[in-house]
C-alpha positions in Angstrom: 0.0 0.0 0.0 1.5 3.8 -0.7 1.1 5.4 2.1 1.5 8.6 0.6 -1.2 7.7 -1.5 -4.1 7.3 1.4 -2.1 10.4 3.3 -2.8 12.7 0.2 -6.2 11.3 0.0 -6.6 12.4 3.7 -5.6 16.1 3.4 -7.7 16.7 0.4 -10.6 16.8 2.5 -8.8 18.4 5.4 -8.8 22.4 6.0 -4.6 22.4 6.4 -2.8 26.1 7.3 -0.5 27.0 4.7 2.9 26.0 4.8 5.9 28.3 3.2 8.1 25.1 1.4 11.2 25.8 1.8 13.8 22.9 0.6 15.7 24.1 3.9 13.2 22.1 5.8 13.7 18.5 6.1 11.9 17.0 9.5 7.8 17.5 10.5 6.2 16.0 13.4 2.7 15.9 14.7 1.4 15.8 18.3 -1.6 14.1 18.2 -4.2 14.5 21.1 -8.0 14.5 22.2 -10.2 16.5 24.4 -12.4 15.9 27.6 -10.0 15.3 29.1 -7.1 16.7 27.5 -4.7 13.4 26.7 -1.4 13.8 24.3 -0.3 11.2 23.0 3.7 10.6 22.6 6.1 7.7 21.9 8.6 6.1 24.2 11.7 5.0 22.1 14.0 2.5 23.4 17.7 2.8 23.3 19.7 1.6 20.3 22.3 -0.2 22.7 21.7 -2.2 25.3 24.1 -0.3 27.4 22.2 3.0 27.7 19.2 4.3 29.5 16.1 4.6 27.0 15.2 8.2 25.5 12.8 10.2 27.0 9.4 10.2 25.4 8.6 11.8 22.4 6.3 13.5 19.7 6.2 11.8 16.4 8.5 13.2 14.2 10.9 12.3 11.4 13.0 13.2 8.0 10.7 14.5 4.9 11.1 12.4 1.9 11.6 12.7 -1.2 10.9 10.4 -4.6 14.2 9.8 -6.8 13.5 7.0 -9.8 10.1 6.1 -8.2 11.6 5.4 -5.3 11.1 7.3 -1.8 13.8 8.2 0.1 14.7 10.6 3.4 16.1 13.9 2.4 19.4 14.3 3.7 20.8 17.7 2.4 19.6 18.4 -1.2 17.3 17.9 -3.4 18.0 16.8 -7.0 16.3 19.2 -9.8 13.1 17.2 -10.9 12.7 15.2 -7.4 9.3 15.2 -5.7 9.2 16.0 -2.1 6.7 15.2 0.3 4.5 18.5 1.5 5.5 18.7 4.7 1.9 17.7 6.3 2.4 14.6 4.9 5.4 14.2 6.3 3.7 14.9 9.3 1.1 12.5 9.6 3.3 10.0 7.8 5.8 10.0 10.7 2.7 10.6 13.1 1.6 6.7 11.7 4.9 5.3 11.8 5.7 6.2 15.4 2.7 6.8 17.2 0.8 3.6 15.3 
């Protein structure tokens, strides 16, 4: 399944707040959360090595992607001329579904 796919799906019938692009942005995150009460809900990473304490918790966030010969792939410092990049809602609630579930 693309994911992007059902994400753009989403926002087309979502009110979303302009966003400036600016290629200079490369990481989004969301903080999802629900009323009466007020709840936030976060993400507890554990530790990489087995050696150190686990991170603190966290919002869902990650890198903004970009697609290169069909394929995705995390932006790391430029983009190639031609390249489509995620908007950076998507990357938003992409990340929000990766980390948060």
């Amino acid at each position: 399944m693309d994911i992007h796919a059902s994400i753009r799906a989403f926002l087309q019938q979502q009110s979303i707040a302009p966003v400036r692009e600016r290629e200079l942005i490369t990481k989004a995150g969301v903080v999802p959360f629900l009323r009466d009460p007020l709840r936030f809900y976060l993400m507890k990473p554990v530790a990489r090595h087995k050696d150190l304490p686990p991170p603190k918790f966290q919002i869902g966030k990650g890198t903004r992607m970009m697609r290169v010969g069909g394929e995705w792939q995390d932006i790391d410092v430029s983009v190639p001329a031609g390249a489509e990049t995620e908007h950076l809602a998507e990357t938003a609630l992409r990340e929000g579904i990766e980390e948060l579930g």
